[in-house]
C-alpha positions in Angstrom: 54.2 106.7 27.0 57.3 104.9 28.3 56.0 103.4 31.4 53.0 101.8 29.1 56.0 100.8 26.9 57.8 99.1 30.0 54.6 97.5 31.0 54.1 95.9 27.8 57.5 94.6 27.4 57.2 93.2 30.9 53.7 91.6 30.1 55.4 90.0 26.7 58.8 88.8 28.8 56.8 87.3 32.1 53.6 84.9 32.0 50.4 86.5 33.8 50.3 84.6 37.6 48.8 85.8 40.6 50.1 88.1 42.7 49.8 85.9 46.2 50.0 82.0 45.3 51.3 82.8 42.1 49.0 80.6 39.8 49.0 81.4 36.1 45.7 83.2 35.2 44.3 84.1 32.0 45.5 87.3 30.4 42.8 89.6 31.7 42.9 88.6 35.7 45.2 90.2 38.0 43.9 87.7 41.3 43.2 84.4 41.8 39.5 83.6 43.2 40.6 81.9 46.2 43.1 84.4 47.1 40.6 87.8 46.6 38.9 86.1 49.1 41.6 86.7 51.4 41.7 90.0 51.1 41.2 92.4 54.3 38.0 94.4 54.2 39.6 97.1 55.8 43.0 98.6 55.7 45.8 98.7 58.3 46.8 102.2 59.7 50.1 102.9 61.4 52.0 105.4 62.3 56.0 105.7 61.6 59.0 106.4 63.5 58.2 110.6 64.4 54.5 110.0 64.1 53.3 110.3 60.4 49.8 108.6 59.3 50.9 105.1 57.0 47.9 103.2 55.4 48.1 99.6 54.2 45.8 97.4 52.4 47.3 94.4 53.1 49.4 93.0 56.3 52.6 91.2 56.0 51.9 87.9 56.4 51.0 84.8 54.7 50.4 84.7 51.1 50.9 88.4 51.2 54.3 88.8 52.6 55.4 85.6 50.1 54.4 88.4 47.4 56.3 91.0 48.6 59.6 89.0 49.1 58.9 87.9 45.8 58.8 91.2 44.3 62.1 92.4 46.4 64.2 89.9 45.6 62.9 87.3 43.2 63.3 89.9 40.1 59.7 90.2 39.4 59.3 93.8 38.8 56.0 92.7 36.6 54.4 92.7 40.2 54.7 96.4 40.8 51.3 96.3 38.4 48.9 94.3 40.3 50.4 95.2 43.5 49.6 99.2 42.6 46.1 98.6 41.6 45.2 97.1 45.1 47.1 100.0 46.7 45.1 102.6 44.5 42.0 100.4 45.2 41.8 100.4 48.5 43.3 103.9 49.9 41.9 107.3 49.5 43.8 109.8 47.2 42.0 112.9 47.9 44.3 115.9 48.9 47.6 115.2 47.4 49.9 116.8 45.5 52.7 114.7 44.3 53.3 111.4 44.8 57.1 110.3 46.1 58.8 107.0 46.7 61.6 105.3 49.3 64.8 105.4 47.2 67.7 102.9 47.0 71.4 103.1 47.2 72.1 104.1 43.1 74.9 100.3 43.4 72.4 98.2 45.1 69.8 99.7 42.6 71.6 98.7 39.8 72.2 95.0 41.4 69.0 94.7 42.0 67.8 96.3 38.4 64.9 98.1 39.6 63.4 100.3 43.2 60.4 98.1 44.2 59.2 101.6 45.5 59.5 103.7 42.9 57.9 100.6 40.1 54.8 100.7 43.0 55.0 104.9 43.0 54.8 105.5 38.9 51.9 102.8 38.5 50.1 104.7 40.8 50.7 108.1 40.0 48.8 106.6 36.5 46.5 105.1 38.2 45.4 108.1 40.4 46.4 110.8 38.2 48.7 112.6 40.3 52.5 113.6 39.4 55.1 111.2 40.5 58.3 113.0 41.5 61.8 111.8 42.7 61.9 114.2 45.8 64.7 112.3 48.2 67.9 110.6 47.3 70.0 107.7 49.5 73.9 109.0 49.4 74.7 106.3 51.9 75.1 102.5 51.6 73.8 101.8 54.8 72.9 98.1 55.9 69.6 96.7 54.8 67.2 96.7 57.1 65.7 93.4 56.9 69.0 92.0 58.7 68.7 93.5 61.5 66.7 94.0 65.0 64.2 96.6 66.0 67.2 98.9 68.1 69.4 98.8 65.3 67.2 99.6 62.4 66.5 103.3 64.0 70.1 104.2 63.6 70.5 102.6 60.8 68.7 105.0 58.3 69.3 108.0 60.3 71.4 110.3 57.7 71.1 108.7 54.8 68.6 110.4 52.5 68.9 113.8 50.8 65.7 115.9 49.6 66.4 116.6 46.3 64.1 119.0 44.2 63.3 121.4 47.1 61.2 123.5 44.6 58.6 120.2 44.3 58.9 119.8 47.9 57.7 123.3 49.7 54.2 123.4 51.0 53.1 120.5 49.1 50.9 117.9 50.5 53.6 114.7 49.7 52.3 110.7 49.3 55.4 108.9 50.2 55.5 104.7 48.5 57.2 101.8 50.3 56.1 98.1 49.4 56.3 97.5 53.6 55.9 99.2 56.7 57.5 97.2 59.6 59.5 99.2 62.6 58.4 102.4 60.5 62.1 104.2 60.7 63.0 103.9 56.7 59.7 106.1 55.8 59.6 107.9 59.1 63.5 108.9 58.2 62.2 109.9 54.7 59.6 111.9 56.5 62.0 114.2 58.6 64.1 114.9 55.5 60.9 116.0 53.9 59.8 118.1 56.4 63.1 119.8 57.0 62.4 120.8 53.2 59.4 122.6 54.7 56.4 119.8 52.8 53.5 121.1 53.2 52.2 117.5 54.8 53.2 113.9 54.5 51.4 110.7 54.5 53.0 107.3 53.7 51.2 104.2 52.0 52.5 100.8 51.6 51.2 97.1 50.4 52.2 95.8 53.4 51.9 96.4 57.3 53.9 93.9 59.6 50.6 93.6 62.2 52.7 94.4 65.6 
């Protein structure tokens, strides 16, 4: 009840555009015609830093990653709607327990007013009907890893999350949510700390995949 309360206030503060060339659309549309043309018949599969499976509807370019910036650092949470829908859309569900998300350093959360991931991760627990939980905690203000290069970003998150809830965690077959996969070492990072808490099996899904 008070994530369908959120989503309504959000609807009622920001006009309905879409989510990739960010026209304004009628009320009921989530997509422009010209840009669900665009998208990918099939979906991107990676792997992250230590090896776990990462599927992606959508790769970070274009239109597409002009969506995701927006969404980061634009403050258009609003997105998080339309963005989940093409994630729950467009990957398969079957065999999962709970449903997790990246999480952000609890200042540059509050900067930022909102975790892109965890906006993308309660939608589609919703959507799919599958518990959301928060499973892993960042204790470290580490730098972002947008600023830096390939080498730098695997050190970079290494030691800086916490599992959190180990009871939710055992044995249980875990989505992990990011908006983007690029190098893979934020959710492969997440992954290990998961695993160390004994999961039962980890997959990863984002709306993005940078296309090596």
């Amino acid at each position: 009840m008070k994530n369908k309360f959120l989503r309504a206030v959000l609807c009622s503060l920001y006009p309905n555009i879409c989510v990739f060339c960010f026209k304004r659309l009628p009320f009921d549309k989530l997509i422009c015609f010209g840009c669900k043309k665009l998208l990918p018949e099939t979906v991107i599969n990676r792997r992250t830093a230590g090896g776990y499976p990462c599927v992606s509807p959508l790769p970070y370019m274009d239109r597409f990653s002009d969506s995701i910036k927006m969404f980061k650092f634009k403050n258009s949470p609003q997105l998080a709607e339309t963005l989940a829908k093409i994630v729950a859309n467009r990957i398969k569900f079957d065999g999962i327990d709970v449903i997790t998300y990246v999480p952000m350093f609890i200042k540059r959360e509050r900067k930022r007013g909102y975790n892109q991931a965890k906006l993308l991760a309660l939608r589609l627990s919703e959507l799919v009907h599958i518990p959301c939980e928060d499973l892993l905690v960042k204790f470290k203000d580490n730098k972002e890893q947008h600023t830096l290069n390939q080498k730098e970003r695997k050190t970079n998150v290494r030691g800086v999350y916490r599992a959190i809830n180990q009871e939710r965690i055992k044995g249980k077959r875990i989505l992990l949510i990011d908006d983007i996969i690029t190098t893979g070492n934020t959710l492969g990072e997440c992954c290990r700390i998961l695993t160390r808490a004994k999961a039962g099996r980890i997959t990863c899904a984002t709306v993005c995949a940078k296309i090596k």
